[in-house]
C-alpha positions as CSV (number, residue, x, y, z in Angstrom):
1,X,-26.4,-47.6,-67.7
2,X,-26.1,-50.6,-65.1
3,X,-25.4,-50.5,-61.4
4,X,-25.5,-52.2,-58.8
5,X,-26.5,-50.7,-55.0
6,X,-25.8,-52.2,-51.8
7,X,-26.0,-51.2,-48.4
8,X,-25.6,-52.5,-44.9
9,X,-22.7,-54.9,-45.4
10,X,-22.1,-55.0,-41.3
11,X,-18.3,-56.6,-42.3
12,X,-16.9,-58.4,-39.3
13,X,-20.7,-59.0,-37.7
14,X,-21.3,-61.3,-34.7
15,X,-24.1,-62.7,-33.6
16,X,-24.5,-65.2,-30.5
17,X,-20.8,-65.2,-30.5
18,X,-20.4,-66.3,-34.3
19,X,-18.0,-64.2,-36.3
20,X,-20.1,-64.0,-40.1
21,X,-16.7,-62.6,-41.7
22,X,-16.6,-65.7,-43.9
23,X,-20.0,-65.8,-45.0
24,X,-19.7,-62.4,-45.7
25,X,-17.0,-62.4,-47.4
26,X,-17.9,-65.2,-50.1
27,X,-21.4,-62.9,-50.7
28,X,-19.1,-60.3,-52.0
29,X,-17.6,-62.8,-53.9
30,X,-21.1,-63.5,-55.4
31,X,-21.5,-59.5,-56.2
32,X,-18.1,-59.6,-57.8
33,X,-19.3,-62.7,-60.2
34,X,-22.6,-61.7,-61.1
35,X,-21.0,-57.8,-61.7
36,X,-18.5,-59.7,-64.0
37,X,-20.1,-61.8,-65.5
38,X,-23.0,-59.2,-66.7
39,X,-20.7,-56.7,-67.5
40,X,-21.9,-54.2,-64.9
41,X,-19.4,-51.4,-64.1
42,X,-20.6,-49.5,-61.3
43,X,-21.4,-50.4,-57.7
44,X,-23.1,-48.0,-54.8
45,X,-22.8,-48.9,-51.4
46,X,-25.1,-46.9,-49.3
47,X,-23.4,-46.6,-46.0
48,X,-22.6,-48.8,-42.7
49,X,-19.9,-50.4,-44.9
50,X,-18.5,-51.6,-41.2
51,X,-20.3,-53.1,-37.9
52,X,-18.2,-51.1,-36.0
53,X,-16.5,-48.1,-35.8
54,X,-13.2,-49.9,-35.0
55,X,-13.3,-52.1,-37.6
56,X,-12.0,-55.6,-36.8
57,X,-8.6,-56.7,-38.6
58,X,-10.0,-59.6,-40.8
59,X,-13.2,-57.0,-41.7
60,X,-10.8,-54.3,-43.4
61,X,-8.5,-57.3,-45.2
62,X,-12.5,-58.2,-46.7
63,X,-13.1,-55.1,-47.6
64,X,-9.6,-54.4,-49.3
65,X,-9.5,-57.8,-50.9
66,X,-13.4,-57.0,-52.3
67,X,-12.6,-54.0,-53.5
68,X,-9.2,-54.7,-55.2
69,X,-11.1,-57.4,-57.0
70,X,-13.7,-54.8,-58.2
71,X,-11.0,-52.1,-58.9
72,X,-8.0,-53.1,-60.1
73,X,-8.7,-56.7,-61.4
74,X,-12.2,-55.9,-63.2
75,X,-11.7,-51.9,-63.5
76,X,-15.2,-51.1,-62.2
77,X,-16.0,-48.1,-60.2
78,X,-17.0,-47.9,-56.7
79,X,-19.4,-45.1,-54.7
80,X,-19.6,-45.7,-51.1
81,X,-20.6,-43.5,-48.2
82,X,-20.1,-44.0,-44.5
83,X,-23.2,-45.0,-42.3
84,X,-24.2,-44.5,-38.7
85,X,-22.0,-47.7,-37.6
86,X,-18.7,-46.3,-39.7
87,X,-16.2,-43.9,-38.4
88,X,-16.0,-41.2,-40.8
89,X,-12.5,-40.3,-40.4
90,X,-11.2,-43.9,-40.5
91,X,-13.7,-44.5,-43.7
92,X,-12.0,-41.4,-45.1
93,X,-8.4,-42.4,-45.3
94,X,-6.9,-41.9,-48.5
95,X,-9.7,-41.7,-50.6
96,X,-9.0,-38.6,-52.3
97,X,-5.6,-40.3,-53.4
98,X,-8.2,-43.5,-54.8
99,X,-10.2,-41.3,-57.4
100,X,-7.8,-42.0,-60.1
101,X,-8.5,-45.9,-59.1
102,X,-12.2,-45.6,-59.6
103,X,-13.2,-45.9,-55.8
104,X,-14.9,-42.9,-54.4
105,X,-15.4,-42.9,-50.9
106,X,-17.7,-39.1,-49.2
107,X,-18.1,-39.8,-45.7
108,X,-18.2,-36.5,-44.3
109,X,-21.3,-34.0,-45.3
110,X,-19.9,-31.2,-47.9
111,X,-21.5,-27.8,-48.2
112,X,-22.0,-28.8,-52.0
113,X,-22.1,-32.3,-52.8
114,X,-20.7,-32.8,-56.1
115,X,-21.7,-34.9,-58.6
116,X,-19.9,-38.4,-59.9
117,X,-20.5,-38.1,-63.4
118,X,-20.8,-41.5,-65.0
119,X,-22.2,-42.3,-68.4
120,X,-24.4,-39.2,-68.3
121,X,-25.5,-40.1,-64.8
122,X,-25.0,-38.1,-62.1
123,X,-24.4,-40.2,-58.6
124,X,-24.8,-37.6,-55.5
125,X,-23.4,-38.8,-52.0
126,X,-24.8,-37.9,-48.9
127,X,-23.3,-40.3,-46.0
128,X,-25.1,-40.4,-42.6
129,X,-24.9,-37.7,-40.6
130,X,-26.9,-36.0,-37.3
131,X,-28.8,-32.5,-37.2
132,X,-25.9,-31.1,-35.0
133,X,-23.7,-31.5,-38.1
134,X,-25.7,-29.3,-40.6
135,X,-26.2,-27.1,-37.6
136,X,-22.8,-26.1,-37.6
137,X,-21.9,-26.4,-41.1
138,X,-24.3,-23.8,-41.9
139,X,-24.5,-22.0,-38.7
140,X,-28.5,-22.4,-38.3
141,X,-29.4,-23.1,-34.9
142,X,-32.8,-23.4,-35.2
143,X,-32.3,-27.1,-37.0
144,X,-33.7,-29.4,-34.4
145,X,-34.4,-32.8,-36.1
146,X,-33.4,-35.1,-38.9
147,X,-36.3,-33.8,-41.2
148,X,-35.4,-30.3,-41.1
149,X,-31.9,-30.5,-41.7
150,X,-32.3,-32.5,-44.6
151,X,-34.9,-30.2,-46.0
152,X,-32.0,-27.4,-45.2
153,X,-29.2,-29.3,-47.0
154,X,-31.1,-30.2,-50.1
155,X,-32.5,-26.8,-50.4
156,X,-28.8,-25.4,-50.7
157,X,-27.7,-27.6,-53.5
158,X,-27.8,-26.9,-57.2
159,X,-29.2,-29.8,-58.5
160,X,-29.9,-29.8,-62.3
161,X,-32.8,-32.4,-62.5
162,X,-32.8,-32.5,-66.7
163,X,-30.2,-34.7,-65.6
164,X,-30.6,-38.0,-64.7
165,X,-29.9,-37.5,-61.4
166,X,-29.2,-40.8,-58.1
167,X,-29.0,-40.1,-54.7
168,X,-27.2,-41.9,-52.2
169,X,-28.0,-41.4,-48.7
170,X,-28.0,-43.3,-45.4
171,X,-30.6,-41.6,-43.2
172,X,-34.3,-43.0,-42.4
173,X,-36.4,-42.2,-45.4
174,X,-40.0,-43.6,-44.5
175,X,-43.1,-43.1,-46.8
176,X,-46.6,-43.3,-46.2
177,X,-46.4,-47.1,-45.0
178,X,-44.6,-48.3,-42.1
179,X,-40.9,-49.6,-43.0
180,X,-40.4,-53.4,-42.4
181,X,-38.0,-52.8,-39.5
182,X,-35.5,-55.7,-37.9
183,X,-33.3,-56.3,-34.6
184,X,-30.4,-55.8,-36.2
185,X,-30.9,-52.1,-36.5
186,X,-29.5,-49.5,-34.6
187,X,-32.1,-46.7,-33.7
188,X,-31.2,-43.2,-34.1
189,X,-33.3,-41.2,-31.8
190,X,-35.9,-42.0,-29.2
191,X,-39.1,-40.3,-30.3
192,X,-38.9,-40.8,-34.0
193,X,-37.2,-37.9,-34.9
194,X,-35.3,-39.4,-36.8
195,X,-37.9,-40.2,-39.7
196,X,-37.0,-38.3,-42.9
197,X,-40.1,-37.7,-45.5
198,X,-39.6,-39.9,-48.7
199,X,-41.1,-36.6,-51.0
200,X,-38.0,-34.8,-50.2
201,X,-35.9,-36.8,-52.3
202,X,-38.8,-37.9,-54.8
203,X,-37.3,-35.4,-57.5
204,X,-33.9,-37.9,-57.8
205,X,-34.7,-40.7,-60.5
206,X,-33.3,-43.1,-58.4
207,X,-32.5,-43.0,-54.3
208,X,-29.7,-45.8,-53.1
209,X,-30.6,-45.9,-49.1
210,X,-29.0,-47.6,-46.7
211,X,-29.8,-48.2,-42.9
212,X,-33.0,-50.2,-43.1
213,X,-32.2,-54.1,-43.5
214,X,-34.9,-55.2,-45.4
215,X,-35.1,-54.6,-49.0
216,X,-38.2,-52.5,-49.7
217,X,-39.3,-49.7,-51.9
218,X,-40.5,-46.6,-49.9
219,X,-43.7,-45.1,-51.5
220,X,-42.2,-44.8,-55.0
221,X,-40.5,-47.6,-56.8
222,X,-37.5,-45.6,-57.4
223,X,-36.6,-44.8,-53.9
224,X,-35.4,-48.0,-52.5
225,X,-33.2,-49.6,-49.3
226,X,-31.1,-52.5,-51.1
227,X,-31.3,-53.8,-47.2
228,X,-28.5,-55.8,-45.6
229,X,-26.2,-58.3,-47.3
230,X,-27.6,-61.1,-45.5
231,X,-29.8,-61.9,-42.4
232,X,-28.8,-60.4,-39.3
233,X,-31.5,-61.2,-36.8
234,X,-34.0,-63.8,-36.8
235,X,-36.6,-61.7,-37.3
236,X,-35.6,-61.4,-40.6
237,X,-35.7,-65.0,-41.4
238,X,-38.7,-64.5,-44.1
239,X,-36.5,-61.5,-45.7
240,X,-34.8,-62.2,-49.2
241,X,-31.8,-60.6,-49.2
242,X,-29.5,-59.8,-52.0
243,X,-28.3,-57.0,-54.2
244,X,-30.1,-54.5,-56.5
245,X,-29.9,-54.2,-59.8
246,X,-31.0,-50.5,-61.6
247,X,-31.1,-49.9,-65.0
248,X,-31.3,-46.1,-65.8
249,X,-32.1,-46.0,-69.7
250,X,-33.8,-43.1,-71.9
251,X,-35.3,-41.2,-68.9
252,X,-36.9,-44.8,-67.4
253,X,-35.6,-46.8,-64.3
254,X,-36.2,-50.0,-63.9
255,X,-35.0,-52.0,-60.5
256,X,-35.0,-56.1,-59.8
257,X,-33.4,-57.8,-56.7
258,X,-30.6,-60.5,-57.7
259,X,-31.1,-63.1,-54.7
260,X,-28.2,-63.7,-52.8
261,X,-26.7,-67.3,-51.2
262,X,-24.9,-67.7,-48.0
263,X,-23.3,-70.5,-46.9
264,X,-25.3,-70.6,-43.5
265,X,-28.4,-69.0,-43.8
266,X,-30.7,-68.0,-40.5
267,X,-33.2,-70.4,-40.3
268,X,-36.7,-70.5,-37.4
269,X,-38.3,-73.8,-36.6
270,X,-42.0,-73.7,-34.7
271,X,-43.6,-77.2,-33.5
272,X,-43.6,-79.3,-30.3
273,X,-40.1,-80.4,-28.4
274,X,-41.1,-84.0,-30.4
275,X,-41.9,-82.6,-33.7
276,X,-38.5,-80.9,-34.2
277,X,-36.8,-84.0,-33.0
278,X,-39.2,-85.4,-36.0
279,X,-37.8,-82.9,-38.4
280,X,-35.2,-83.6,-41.0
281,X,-31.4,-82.7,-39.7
282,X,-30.0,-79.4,-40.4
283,X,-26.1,-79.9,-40.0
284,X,-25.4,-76.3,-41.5
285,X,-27.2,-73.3,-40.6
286,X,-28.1,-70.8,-37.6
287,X,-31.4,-72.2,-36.5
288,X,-33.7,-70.5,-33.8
289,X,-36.6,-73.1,-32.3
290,X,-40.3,-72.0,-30.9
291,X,-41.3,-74.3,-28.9
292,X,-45.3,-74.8,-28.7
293,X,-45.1,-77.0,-25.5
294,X,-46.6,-75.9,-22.3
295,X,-44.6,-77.3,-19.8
296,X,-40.1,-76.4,-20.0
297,X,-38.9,-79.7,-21.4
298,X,-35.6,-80.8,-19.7
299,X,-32.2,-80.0,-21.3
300,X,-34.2,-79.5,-24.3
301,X,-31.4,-77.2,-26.0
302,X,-28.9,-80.3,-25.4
303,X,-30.6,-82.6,-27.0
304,X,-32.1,-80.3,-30.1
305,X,-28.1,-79.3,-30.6
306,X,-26.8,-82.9,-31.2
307,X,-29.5,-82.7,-34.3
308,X,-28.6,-78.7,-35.3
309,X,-25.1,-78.2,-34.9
310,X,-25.8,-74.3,-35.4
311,X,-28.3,-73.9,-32.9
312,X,-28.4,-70.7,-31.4
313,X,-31.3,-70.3,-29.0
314,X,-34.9,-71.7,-27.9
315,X,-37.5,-69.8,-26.8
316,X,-41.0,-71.4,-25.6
317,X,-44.0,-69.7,-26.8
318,X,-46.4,-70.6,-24.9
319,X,-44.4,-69.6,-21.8
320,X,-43.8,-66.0,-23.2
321,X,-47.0,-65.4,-23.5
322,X,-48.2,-66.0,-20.5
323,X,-45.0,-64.5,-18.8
324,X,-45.5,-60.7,-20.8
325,X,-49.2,-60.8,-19.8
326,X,-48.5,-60.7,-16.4
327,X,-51.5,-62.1,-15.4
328,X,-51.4,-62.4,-11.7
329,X,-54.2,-59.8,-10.8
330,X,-56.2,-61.7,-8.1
331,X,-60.6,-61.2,-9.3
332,X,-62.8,-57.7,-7.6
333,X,-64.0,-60.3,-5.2
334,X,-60.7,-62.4,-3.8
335,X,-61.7,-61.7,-0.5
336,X,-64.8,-63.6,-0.3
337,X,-62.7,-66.5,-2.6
338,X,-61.5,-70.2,-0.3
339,X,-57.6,-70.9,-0.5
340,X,-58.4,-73.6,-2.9
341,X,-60.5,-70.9,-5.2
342,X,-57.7,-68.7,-5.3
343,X,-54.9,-71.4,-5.9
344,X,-57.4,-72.6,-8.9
345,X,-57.4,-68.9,-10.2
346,X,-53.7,-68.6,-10.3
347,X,-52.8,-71.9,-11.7
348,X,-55.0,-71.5,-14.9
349,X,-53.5,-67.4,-15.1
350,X,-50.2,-68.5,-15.5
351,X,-50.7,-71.8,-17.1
352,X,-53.4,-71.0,-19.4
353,X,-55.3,-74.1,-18.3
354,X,-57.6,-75.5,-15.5
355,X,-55.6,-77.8,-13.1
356,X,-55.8,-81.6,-12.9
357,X,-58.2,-83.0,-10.7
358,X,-55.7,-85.0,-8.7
359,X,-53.9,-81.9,-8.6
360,X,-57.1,-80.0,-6.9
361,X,-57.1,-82.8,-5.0
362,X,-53.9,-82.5,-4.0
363,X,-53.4,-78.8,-3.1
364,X,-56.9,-79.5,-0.8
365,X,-55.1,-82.0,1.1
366,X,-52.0,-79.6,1.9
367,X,-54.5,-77.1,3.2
368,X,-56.4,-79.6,5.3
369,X,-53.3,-80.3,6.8
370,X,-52.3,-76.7,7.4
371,X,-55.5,-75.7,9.4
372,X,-55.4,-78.8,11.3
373,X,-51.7,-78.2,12.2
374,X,-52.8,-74.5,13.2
375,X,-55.7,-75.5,15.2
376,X,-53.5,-77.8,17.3
């Protein structure tokens, strides 16, 4: 069998004050297309289905239009769980009254998860949820962080894994390599203890995760986060995002990422203020510009906008750097250093350069004039 897995659609998403409900919305039209088109019957979205708990108006109308398109129109079957940004109980309404429709919505923790049976595959939901939760549920106090209440849960479940068995979850599965990581995310816990071991779950012959936006296997190449539906911070400019498609045939899984297209992608431009002006226009997307210039150039984010529409911010490299070093510490010896010596120091600290000659000169002339003014 086919399906498709998702994750981390963020519906009704703003960034720098731009609502991305339409560019979001014609991405699920893409999923719906390519689902249609390759005859593919089955979709998983693994959790944070919303941006925010109260969902926005035009975000649930997205979501109801998507999935009536899915559902009713194309008769395929959705599997979605609630993430970390969802609210359970609003997530929740009505699904048990949707199972006859082919939409299956768990986003509350069960004692037992029970399996969706489709095909001869066996899809297992487990939607976010904190240690406090399993705490209570099974009245063990002594479950302190994400890692041990997982371990808890699974070990509880009758799992048959002759079967072929998927898994989907949106908690922080991390391997032996550091996760790619973005802005965008919302972190769980301070401390990390948060982080769920990947060999927990390795028994599953596939794991659909949510919660981590960029798309990335984690240690085995059947545990997987299909990352977000498109770019939500510009770190993750260099991410390709787009849906996965798993094949689960004669005991083998096999995974490729279909690519994506928004209408206004997140874009980063690095160069001088005059080199970007040299750049070709860009009319349509968010951009971000690095500027490499050591000096602030004036109403340089006025001028860059009348050639990117979509700009949303400037940031100046150079400057940073100097600025998070901090590097005002005056030398062991400052005391034995002349006015001049010490103005000298300072400028090429914070500049990163020596200064001018004439403006040596300069400086020397204002404190000529100082001492003469306090010797009179």
């Amino acid at each position: 069998m086919k399906f498709i897995h998702l994750a981390d659609l963020h519906l009704g998403k703003i960034i720098y004050s731009r609502n991305l409900i339409d560019i979001q919305i014609d991405l699920l039209h893409q999923v719906t297309a390519y689902m249609n088109d390759k005859q593919i019957d089955v979709l998983v979205i693994a959790g944070d289905i919303y941006d925010r708990a109260v969902a926005s108006q035009e975000s649930v109308a997205a979501l109801n239009e998507f999935l009536d398109l899915l559902i009713n129109r194309y008769h395929k079957k959705v599997l979605m769980i609630s993430g970390n940004h969802d609210s359970s109980e609003r997530l929740n309404f009505a699904s048990s009254l949707l199972k006859s429709k082919g939409l299956y919505i768990v986003s509350f923790v069960q004692k037992e998860m029970k399996p969706i049976e489709i095909d001869g595959v066996r899809f297992y939901l487990l939607p976010f949820f904190k240690p406090s939760y399993i705490r209570y549920l099974f009245d063990q106090d002594d479950l302190k962080t994400y890692q041990e209440a997982f371990a808890y849960y699974l070990s509880q479940q009758k799992i048959d894994h002759c079967q072929p068995n998927v898994l989907v979850t949106h908690q922080f599965i991390a391997g032996n390599k550091e996760v790619i990581r973005s802005e965008s995310e919302v972190i769980l816990t301070v401390g990390g203890s948060e982080i769920i071991d990947v060999d927990l779950v390795k028994d599953f012959d596939y794991v659909a995760l949510g919660h981590i936006h960029a798309s990335q296997k984690i240690k085995y190449d059947h545990v997987r986060y299909a990352g977000s539906l498109m770019k939500y911070s510009f770190d993750e400019v260099n991410q390709q995002k787009g849906m996965t498609e798993v094949t689960i045939e004669n005991g083998q899984v096999s995974v490729k990422v279909i690519p994506l297209q928004p209408l206004k992608d997140l874009i980063r431009l690095k160069g001088t203020f005059q080199q970007i002006m040299d750049y070709p226009d860009n009319k349509k997307d968010f951009i971000s510009i690095e500027l490499l210039d050591r000096q602030i150039i004036g109403h340089a984010f006025e001028r860059l906008k009348e050639k990117y529409p979509e700009l949303l911010q400037i940031t100046y490299a150079s400057l940073d750097d100097l600025s998070s070093a901090k590097q005002t510490t005056a030398s062991l010896h400052f005391e034995k250093q002349t006015p001049l010596e010490l103005f000298c120091e300072f400028y090429e600290k914070m500049k990163g350069v020596s200064p001018a000659n004439e403006d040596i000169d300069l400086i020397a002339q204002f404190l000529k004039e100082d001492d003469d003014h306090d010797a009179a």
